[in-house]
C-alpha positions as CSV (number, residue, x, y, z in Angstrom):
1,X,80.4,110.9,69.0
2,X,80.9,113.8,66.8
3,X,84.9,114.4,66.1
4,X,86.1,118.1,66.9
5,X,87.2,119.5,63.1
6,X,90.1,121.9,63.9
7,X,91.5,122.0,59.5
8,X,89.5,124.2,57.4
9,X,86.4,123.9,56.1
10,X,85.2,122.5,53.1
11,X,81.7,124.1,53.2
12,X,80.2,128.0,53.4
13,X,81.0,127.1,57.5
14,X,83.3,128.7,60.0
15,X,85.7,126.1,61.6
16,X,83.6,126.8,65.0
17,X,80.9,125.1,63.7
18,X,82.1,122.0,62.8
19,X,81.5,120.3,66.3
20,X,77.5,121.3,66.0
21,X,77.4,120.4,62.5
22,X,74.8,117.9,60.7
23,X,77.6,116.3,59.1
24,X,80.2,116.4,61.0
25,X,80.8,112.7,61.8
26,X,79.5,111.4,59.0
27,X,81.6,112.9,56.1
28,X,85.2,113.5,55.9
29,X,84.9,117.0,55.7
30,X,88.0,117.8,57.1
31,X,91.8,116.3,56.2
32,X,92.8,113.6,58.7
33,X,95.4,111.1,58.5
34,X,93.6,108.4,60.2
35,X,91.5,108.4,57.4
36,X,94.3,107.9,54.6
37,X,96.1,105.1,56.6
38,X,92.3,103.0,55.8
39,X,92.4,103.9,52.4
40,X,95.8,103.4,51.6
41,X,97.1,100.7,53.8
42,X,95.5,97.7,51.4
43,X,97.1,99.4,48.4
44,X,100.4,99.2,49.8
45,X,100.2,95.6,50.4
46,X,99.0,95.1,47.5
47,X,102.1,96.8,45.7
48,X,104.7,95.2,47.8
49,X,103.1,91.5,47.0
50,X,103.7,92.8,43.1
51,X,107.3,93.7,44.0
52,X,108.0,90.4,45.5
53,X,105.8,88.5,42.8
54,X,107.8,89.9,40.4
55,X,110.9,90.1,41.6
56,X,110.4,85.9,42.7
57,X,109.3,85.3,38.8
58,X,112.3,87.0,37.7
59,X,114.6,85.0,40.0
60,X,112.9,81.9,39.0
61,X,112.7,82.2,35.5
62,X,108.9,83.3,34.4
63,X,109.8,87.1,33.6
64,X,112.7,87.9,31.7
65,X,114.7,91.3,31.7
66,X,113.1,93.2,28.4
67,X,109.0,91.7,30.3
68,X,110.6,93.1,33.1
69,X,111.2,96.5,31.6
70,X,108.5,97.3,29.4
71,X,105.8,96.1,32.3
72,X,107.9,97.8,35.2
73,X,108.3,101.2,32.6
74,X,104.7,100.5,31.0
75,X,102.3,100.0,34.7
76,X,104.4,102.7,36.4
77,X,103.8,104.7,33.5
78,X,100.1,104.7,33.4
79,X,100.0,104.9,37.0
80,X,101.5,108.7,36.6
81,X,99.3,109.1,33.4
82,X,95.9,107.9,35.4
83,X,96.7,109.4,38.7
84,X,97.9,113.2,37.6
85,X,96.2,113.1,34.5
86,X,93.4,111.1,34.0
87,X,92.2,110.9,37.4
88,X,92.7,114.1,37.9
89,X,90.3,115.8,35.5
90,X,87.5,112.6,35.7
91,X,87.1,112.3,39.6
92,X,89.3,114.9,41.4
93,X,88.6,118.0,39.4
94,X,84.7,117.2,40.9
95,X,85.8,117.0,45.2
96,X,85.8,120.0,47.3
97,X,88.9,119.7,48.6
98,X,89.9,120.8,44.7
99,X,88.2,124.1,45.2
100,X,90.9,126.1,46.9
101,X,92.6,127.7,44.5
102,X,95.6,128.9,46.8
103,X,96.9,125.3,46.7
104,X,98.6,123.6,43.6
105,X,98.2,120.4,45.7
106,X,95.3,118.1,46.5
107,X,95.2,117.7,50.0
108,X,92.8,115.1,50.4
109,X,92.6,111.8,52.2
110,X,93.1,109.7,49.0
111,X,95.1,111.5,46.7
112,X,97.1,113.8,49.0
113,X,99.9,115.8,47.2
114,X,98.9,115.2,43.6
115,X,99.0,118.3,41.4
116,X,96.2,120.1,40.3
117,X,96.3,120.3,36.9
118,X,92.7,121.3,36.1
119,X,90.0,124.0,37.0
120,X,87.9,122.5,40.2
121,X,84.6,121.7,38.6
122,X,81.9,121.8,41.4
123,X,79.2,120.0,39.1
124,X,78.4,116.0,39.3
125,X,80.7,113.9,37.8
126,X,79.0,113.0,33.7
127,X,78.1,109.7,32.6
128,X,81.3,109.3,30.6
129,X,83.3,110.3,33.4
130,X,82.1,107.5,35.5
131,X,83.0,105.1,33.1
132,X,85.8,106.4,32.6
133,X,87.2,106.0,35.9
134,X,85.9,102.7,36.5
135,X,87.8,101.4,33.1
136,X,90.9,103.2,35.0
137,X,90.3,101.9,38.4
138,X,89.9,98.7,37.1
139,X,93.0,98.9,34.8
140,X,94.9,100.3,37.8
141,X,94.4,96.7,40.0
142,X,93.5,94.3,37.2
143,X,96.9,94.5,35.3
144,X,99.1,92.9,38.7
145,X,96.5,90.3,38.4
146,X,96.4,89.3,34.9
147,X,100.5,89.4,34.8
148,X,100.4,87.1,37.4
149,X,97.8,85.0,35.4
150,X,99.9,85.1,32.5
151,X,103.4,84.0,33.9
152,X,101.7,81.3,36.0
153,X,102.4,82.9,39.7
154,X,99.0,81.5,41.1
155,X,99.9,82.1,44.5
156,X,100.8,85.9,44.0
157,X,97.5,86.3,42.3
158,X,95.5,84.8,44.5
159,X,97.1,87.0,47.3
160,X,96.9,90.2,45.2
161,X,92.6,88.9,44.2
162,X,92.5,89.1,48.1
163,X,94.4,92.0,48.8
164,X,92.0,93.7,46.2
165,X,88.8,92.4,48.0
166,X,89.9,93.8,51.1
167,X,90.5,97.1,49.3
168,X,87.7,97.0,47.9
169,X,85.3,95.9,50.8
170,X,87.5,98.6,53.1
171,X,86.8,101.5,50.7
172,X,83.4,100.6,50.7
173,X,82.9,101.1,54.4
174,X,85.6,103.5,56.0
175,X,86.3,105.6,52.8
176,X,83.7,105.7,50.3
177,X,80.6,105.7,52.7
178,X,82.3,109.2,54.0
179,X,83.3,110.4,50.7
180,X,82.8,114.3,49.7
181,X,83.2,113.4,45.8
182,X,79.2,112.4,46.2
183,X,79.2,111.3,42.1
184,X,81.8,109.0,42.3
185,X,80.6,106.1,40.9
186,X,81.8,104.3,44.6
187,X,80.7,106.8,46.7
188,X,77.9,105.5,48.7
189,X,77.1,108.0,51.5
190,X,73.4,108.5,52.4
191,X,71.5,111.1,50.2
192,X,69.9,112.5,53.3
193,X,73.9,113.5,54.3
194,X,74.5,114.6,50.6
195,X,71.6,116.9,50.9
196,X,72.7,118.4,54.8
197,X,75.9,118.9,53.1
198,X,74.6,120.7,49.6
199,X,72.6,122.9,52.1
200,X,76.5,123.9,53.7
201,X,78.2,124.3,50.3
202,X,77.0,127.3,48.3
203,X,78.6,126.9,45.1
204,X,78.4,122.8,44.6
205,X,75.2,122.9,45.2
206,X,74.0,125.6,42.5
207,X,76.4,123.5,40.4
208,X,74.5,120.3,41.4
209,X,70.7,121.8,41.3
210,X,71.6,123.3,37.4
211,X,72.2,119.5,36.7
212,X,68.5,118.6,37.6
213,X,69.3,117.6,41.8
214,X,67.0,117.8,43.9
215,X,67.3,118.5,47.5
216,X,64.5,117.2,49.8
């Protein structure tokens, strides 16, 4: 069943016809916090099984105080770094829900509340950009893992590896197969929705059709 939309629009659309809509079902077109809690609820697990992995290896010995600083100071630092930054300019900058230009704040269901520190660029995400962000993503849950590796915590890593999985496998299927960023280099919705939605949005899809897309 098609969900009523009551938040606005992401598209050339009024609100009222969000319920008719080709898409509307299909692509989270609209802010909902259901669809955070599925995207967000692995990474929290994952974060609390770092806290207590690290917090157990400092009781017992495996990380000392100045380990515990510079990785505590150095993950949490590139965490701000990829998220605001970094992030920011490769992957948000390219989503809809960047274009209005009223808000200073993405109000998204993945990265709600981070500022917007660049121009909203309505175009595909470029080649470089998609490496890019998969060297950062993979940064972003590989470094838990390898510390863990490193400081012999087998246990911890083997629940963060699953935690990761499950991320991974749940982004997959509730997040990125709903996705508006379409050229993230996760995003797997259909192209048949891609293309209903380009025909909705105006200015992505003159920004997408000047890169060479083609609509069917």
């Amino acid at each position: 069943m098609k969900e009523r939309t009551l938040s606005r629009n992401i598209c050339d659309a009024n609100n009222s016809d969000c319920v008719k809509c080709s898409v509307n079902g299909k692509l989270m077109c609209t802010f909902n916090i259901k669809d955070t809690l599925y995207f967000i609820l692995p990474v929290i697990s994952a974060w609390i099984t770092l806290i207590l992995g690290i917090a157990y290896g400092f009781v017992i010995g495996k990380i000392n105080l100045p380990i515990l600083i510079i990785f505590s100071v150095g993950y949490i630092g590139y965490l701000i770094f990829f998220f605001q930054v970094w992030e920011n300019k490769m992957l948000c900058s390219h989503c809809p829900y960047y274009a209005f230009e009223n808000d200073r704040y993405v109000k998204c269901y993945a990265n709600y509340g981070i500022h917007k520190a660049w121009k909203y660029n309505p175009a595909p995400m470029t080649t470089s950009e998609k490496v890019q962000f998969l060297i950062g993503i993979t940064l972003f849950a590989g470094i838990p893992l390898i510390l863990f590796l490193m400081i012999g915590l087998y246990i911890y890593f083997g629940v963060s590896l699953i935690l990761t999985i499950i991320w991974l496998i749940s982004m997959h299927f509730l997040s990125c197969s709903k996705c508006p960023n379409f050229s993230c280099p996760l995003n797997n919705v259909s192209k048949d929705v891609v293309d209903e939605y380009l025909k909705l949005n105006s200015v992505m899809r003159k920004a997408w059709k000047d890169q060479g897309y083609i609509i069917d």
